[in-house]
N, C-alpha and C positions, 0 to 999 in steps of 0.2 A: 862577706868574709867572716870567718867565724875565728875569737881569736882562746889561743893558748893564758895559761896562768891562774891564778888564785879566783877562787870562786868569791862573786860580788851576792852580796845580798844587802837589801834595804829595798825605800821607796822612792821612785819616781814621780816627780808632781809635773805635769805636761799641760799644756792649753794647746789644746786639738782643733782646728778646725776645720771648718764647714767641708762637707767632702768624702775625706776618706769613714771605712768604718774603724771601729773600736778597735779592732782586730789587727786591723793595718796599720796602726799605732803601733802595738804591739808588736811585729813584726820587724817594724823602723827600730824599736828599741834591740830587740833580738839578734841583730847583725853587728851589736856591739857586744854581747857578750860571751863569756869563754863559752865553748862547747858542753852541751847538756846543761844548760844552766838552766831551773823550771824562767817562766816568766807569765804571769798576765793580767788582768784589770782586776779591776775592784769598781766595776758596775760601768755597763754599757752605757756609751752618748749615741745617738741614733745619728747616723751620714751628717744630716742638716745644724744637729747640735754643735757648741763650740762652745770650749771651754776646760772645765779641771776633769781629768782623765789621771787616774792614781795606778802607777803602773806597779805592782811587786814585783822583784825581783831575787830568785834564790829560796832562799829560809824563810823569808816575807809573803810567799806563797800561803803557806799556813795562816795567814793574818788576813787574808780577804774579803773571808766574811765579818771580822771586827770592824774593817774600815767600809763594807756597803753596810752596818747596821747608823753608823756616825749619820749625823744632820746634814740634810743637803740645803742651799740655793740656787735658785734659779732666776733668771730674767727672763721673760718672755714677751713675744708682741702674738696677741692675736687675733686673728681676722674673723671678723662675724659676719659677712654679706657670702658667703657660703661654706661647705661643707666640703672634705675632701676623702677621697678613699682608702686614706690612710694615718688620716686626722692631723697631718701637717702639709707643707707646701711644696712635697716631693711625691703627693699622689696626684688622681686626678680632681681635679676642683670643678662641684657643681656651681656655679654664682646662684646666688636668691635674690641677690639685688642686682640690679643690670647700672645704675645711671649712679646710686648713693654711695660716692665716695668724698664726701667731704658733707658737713651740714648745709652749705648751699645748697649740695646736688640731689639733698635728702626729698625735697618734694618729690622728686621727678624715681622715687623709689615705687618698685611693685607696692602694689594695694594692700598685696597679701601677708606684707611685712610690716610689721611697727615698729620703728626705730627707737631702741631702747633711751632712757633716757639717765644723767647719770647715777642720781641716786637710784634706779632701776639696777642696772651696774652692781654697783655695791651690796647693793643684799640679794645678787643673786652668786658672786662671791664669797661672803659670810655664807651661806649658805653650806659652802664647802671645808670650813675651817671646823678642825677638830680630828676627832678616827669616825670616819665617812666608807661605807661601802662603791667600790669603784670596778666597773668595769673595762678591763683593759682593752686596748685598740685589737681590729684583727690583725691588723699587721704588728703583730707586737711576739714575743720570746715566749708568753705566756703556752703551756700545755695544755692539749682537748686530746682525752682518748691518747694520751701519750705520748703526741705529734706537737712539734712547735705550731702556735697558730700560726706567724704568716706564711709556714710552708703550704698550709690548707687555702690561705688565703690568694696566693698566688695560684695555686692548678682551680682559682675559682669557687672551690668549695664554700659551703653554708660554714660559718665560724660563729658558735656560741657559744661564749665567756660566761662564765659565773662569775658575781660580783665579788670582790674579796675586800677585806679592810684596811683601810691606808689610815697613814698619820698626818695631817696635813698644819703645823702648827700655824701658820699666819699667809695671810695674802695682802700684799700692799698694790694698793690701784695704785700707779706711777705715773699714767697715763689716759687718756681717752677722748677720742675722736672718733665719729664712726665716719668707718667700718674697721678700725684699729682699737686695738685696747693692749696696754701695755701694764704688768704684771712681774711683783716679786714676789716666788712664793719658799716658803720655807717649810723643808716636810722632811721626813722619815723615809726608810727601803720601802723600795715596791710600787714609790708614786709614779704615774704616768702623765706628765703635762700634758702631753698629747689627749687622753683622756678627757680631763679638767677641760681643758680649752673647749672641746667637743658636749659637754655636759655642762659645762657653763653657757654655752648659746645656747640648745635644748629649753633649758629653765628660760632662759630670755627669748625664746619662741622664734630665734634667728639661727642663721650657722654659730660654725665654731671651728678654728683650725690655727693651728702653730702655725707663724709666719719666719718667726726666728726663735731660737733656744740657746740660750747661754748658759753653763753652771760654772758661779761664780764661789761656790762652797763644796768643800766634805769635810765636816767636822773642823777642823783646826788648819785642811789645807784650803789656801786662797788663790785666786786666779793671781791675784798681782805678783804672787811670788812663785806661779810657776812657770814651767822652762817653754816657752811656744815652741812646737815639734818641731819646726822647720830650722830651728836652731840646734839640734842636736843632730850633728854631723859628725864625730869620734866620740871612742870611746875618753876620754881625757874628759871633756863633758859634761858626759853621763858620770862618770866616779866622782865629778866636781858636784854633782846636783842633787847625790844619792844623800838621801835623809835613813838615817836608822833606827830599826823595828822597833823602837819603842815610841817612835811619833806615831805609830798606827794605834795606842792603845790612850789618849789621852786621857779616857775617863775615868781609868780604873785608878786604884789607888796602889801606892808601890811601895814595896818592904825588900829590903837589901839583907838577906843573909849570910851567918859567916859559910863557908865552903864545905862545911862537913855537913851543915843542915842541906845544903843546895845539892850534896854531892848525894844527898838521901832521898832527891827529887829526883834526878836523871837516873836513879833504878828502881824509881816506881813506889817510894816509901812514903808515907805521909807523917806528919811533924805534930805533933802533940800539942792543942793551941798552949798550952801551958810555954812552951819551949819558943816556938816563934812570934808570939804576941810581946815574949818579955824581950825580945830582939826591936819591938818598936819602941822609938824614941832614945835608943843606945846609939853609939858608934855603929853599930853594925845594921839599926836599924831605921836609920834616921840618914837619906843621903843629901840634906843640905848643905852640909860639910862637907863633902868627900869628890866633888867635882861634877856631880851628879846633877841632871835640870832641878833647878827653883822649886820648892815646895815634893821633891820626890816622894818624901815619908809617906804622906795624904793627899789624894787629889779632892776638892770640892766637888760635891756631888752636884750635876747642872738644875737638881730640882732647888738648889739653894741649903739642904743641909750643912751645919757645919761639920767641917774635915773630921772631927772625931767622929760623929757622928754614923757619918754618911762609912769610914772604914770598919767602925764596930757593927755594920750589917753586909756589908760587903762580900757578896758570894764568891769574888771573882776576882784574884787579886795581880799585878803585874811584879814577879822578881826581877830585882836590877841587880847589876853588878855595882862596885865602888865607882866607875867611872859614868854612870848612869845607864848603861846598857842595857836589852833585853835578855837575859838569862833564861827565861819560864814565866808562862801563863798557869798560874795557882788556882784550886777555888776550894773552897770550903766546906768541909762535914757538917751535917749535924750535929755534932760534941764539936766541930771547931778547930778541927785539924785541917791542918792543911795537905795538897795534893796535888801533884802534878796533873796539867791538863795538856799544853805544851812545851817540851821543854827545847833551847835551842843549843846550849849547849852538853858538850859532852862530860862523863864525870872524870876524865882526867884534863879538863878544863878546868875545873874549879877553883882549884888553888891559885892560878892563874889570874881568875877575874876578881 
C-alpha cells in the first residue's frame, strides 16, 4: 500500500536478519512510505548477515555515501576445516578435515592439515590489521570488465579480482576452538569478512569461511538501538524510529549561520572565511545554546585533535539550523571560503530555520 501525505526524510537504523537480501529490507521499508519517496541502504549485508542495515530515506539519499565512509563492526565465527564457493556458509563447502571438530577429535584429522595452534591464530590475525591489500570474494558486487562479479560467477565464468586497499583498524580473537574461531573486527568501506575469513586460513595453511556475520556498528549507529525489521509493521513506527540527517554526518564539525549567509548557500554563493568564521563561537554560531546536539559548534576530530583544532583544518563542514537540524553540507576554498556542497533546504526556508 503506498501512502498519501508530507514527504518523510531521515534515517532508519534496522537489525536485519539472517535471510532476506539488503534490498528486500528496503522494500519492507518502501510500503510505508508516501509515493515517490527515493529510499535505500548505506551498504549491503550479504542474505547470511544480520544486523545494522541503515536505511535513507527521502533527502537522506544524498548522505549514503557519508554514512558507508563511517566505522563499521562486526562479529564473526569462522570455520577453518574447509573452504566454501562463496566464502561463507551459503555456498558449497569443501571440508579439509573430515573427523576434527573439537580438539579431542583433532588426532583423527587428515595428515595433510596442521591444526593451527592459538598463538598461531593470533599472528596470523595481526597480520591483517592496518590498510592491507584485499581481494574480494567472486561472489561479491565487486566490477571485472564492467560486469558485477558474481553475475560472472554464477553463469561459471573465470573471476579475477584485483586486490584493492581496505582499512581494517583492529581484530579481537573473542574466541577459538578448532575448527571455530570467533572474531571482532573493526574496519573501514570496502572491507569483505568474507574475504578476511578466506585469507586468514590461506596464511594458517587450513580453510577459511563465514559461519555467521553480524554488524554490530556504523559509525555512531548500534545494533542495540536499532528497530529489528520484523517489528516494523506501520507506517506510525517507521515516523517513530526516523533519526534526522544530521545523525548521518557525526564527524564533521557544525557552524549554524544567520539566514542570509545560508540563504547565499542554496544559490550557489560562497561566504568570505572572514564573514562566517566570525559567526563561530557567537549566537549564531555556536548551537550549544540554542537546542541544538551537545557540542554542535565543534565535533572532536576521531584522531583525537582538539575541537579547535581539528575545525581550523576542516575541509568539510555540516550547517545546522537553530534547532540542530541538517540545513547543508559546506566545504572549504583554499582562501577559506565557504561553499555549498549539499544543500537541503530551500532559500525561502531560511528565515524559517
Amino acid at each position: 500500500m503506498k501512502f498519501l501525505g508530507k514527504p518523510m526524510n531521515g534515517l532508519l537504523v534496522l537489525d536485519k536478519p539472517s535471510g532476506p537480501t539488503s534490498r528486500q529490507i528496503v522494500d519492507q521499508v518502501q510500503r510505508y512510505l508516501p509515493r515517490r519517496t527515493k529510499v535505500g541502504h548505506a551498504g549491503t549485508l550479504d542474505p547470511l548477515a544480520t544486523g545494522v542495515l541503515v536505511v535513507c530515506i527521502g533527502t537522506a539519499t544524498r548522505l549514503v555515501e557519508l554514512v558507508q565512509d563511517l566505522g563499521k563492526t562486526y562479529h564473526s565465527r569462522f570455520r577453518l576445516d574447509g573452504i566454501s564457493s562463496t566464502d561463507d556458509a551459503d555456498g558449497i563447502i569443501q571440508p579439509l578435515v573430515s573427523a576434527a571438530v573439537s580438539e579431542s577429535a583433532a588426532a583423527s584429522a587428515s595428515a595433510d592439515v596442521r591444526i593451527p595452534d592459538e598463538s598461531a591464530v593470533r599472528s596470523a590475525l595481526s597480520e591483517w590489521v592496518g590498510f592491507v591489500e584485499q581481494v574480494p570474494p567472486d561472489y561479491s558486487a565487486a566490477h571485472v570488465a564492467g560486469q558485477r562479479a558474481y553475475k560472472l560467477a554464477r553463469k561459471g565464468e573465470v573471476v579475477e579480482l584485483s586486490a584493492r586497499p581496505v582499512r581494517i583498524d583492529a581484530i579481537e580473537l573473542r574466541h577459538y576452538a578448532w575448527p571455530t574461531l570467533e572474531v571482532e573486527i573493526d574496519c573501514g568501506k570496502g572491507t569483505y569478512i568474507r574475504a578476511l575469513a578466506r585469507d586468514v586460513g590461506r596464511r594458517l595453511g587450513v580453510g577459511g569461511y563465514v559461519e555467521t556475520l553480524r554488524r554490530t556498528r556504523i559509525g555512531p549507529f548500534r545494533v542495540e538501538d536499532a528497530l529489528p525489521s520484523h517489528e516494523l509493521r506501520s507506517r506510525a513506527i517507521l515516523e517513530a524510529h526516523l533519526l534526522p540527517l544530521v545523525s548521518a554526518v557525526p564527524e564533521l564539525p557544525q557552524v549554524m549561520l544567520p539566514p542570509k549567509y545560508l540563504r547565499q548557500l542554496t544559490f550557489g554563493q560562497w561566504i568570505p572565511a572572514s564573514v562566517w568564521r566570525s559567526a563561530l563561537g557567537t549566537a549564531w554560531g555556536t548551537a550549544k545554546d540554542s537546542g541544538a546536539a551537545p557540542g554542535a559548534n565543534f565535533r572532536s576530530h576521531p584522531s583525537g585533535d582538539s575541537d579547535e583544532s581539528f575545525a581550523s583544518s576542516a575541509k568539510r563542514w555540516a550547517v545546522v539550523t537553530v534547532t540542530g537540524e541538517l540545513a547543508a553540507l559546506a566545504k572549504v576554498r583554499d582562501d577559506g571560503a565557504l561553499g555549498p556542497d549539499k544543500v537541503f533546504v530551500r532559500p525561502e526556508e531560511c528565515d524559517a530555520v
